[in-house]
N, C-alpha and C positions, 0 to 999 in steps of 0.2 A: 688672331683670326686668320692670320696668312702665313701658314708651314712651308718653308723651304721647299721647293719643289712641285707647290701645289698648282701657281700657275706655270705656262709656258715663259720664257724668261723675257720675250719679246713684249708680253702684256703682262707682267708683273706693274702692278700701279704703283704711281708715286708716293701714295699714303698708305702702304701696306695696313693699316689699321682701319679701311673704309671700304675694303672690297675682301670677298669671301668667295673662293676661287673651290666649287663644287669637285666634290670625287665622281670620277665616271659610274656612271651604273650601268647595270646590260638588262635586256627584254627580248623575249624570244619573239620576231613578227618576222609576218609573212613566210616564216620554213624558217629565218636565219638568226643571228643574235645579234642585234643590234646595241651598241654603248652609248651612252646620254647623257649631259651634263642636265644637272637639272636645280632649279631656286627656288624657292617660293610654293605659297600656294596660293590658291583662287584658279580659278578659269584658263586652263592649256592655251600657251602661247608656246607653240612649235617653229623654232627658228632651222631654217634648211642652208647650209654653209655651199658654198661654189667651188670650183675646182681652180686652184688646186689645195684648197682651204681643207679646216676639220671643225670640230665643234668646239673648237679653241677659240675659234674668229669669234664666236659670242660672248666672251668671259665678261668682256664691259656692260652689256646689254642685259646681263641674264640680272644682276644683282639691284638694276634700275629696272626691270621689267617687276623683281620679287618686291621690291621697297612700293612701286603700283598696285599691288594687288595680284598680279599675277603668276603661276605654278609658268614658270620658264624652261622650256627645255630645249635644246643642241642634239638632237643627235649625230655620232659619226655616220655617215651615209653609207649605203652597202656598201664593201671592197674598201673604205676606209678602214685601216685600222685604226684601234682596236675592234670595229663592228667585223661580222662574218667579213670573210671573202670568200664566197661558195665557187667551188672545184668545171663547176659545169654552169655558174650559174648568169643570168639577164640583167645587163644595166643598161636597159631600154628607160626611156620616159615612161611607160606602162609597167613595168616591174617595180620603178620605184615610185611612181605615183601611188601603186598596192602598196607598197614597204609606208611609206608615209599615213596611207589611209588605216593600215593596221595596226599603227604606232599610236594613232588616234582614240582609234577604236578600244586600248589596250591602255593609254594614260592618261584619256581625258575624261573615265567617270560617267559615259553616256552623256555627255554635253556636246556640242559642236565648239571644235577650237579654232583659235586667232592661228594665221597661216602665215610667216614671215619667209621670203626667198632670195636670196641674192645669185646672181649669173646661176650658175648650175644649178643650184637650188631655185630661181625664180622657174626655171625653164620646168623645173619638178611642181613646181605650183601651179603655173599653168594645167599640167595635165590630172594632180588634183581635182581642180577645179570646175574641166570639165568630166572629169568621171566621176567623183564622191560631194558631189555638191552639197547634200543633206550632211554632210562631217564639217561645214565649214558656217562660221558666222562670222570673221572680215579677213582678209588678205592683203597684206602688202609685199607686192612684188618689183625686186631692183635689177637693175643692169640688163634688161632681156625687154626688148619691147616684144610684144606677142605677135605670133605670127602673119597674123590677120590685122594687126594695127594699120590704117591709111597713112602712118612715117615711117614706113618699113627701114631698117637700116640696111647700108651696104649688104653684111652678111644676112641678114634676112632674107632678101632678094637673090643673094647667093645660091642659099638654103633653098629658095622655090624652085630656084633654077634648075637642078643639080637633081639627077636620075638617082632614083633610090634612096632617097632621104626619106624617115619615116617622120609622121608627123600625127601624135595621138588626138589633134582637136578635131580636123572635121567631120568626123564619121564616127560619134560621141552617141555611144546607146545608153540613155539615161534610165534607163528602165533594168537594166542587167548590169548598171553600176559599171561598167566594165569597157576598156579602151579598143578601139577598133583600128589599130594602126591603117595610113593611108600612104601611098608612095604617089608623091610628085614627079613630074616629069614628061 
């Protein structure tokens, strides 16, 4: 079940005979190619990895997520490799909130899918969240309290503070699906 090579050697499991470490695949979204590890089927469960992570970080998750019921997927985030790294191109919160929303739109079947985020990736769920709301049916989001949370952490407060930091939540046109960056300060 587990070929030399298949995982990274960091998460290679103890019982190579109990985990099934997926081949990348690629999908063309939003302009770019995006690569995806992916398990299971049932119901899109899109896991979003943080920085300075890849879609490695899910190798444990993805194989417990398929033995669930669930079509598991990783994808590399833009400018990760193996996904695009486009020449000119936005790694705003709103470009890839699009990249995620097209990913959706593109693996999940016309279903709304399970939304998993950690630090970088939570920060991408967030603005999911608020802009593609109709592509989402639950979300769990790690390491990144939200902007607007009343326990704002240190850097959060930072972030409000600090001229020219963009921020896709409050200025959310739900009607035109689409982010309305805002700058603090």
């Amino acid at each position: 079940m587990l070929s030399t090579g298949a995982c990274s050697r960091k998460h290679r499991p103890r019982h190579p005979t109990t985990v099934r470490c997926p081949r990348m695949k690629h999908v063309r979204a939003n302009g770019i190619d995006i690569a995806y590890l992916e398990q299971g089927t049932g119901p899109l469960v899109l896991l979003l990895h943080g920085f300075p992570d890849n879609a490695r970080s899910w190798e444990r998750q993805l194989p417990a997520l398929a033995a669930a019921g669930y079509r598991a997927v990783a994808p590399n985030l833009r400018g990760y490799p193996p996904s695009e790294i486009p020449a000119e191109g936005f790694y705003d919160r709103a470009t890839l909130a699009e990249d995620v929303a097209e990913l959706i739109r593109q693996l999940g079947g016309g279903q709304r899918a399970h939304l998993i985020g950690q630090d970088w990736g939570a920060a991408i769920t967030y603005g999911v969240l608020a802009a593609f709301p109709e592509l989402i049916n639950r979300a769990i989001v790690m390491a990144i309290p939200h902007e607007r949370s009343p326990w704002p952490s240190a850097s959060c407060r930072l972030r409000r503070a600090t001229t020219g930091v963009i921020s896709p939540w409050p200025n959310t046109a739900a009607s035109s699906g689409k982010l309305r960056p805002t700058r603090f300060g």
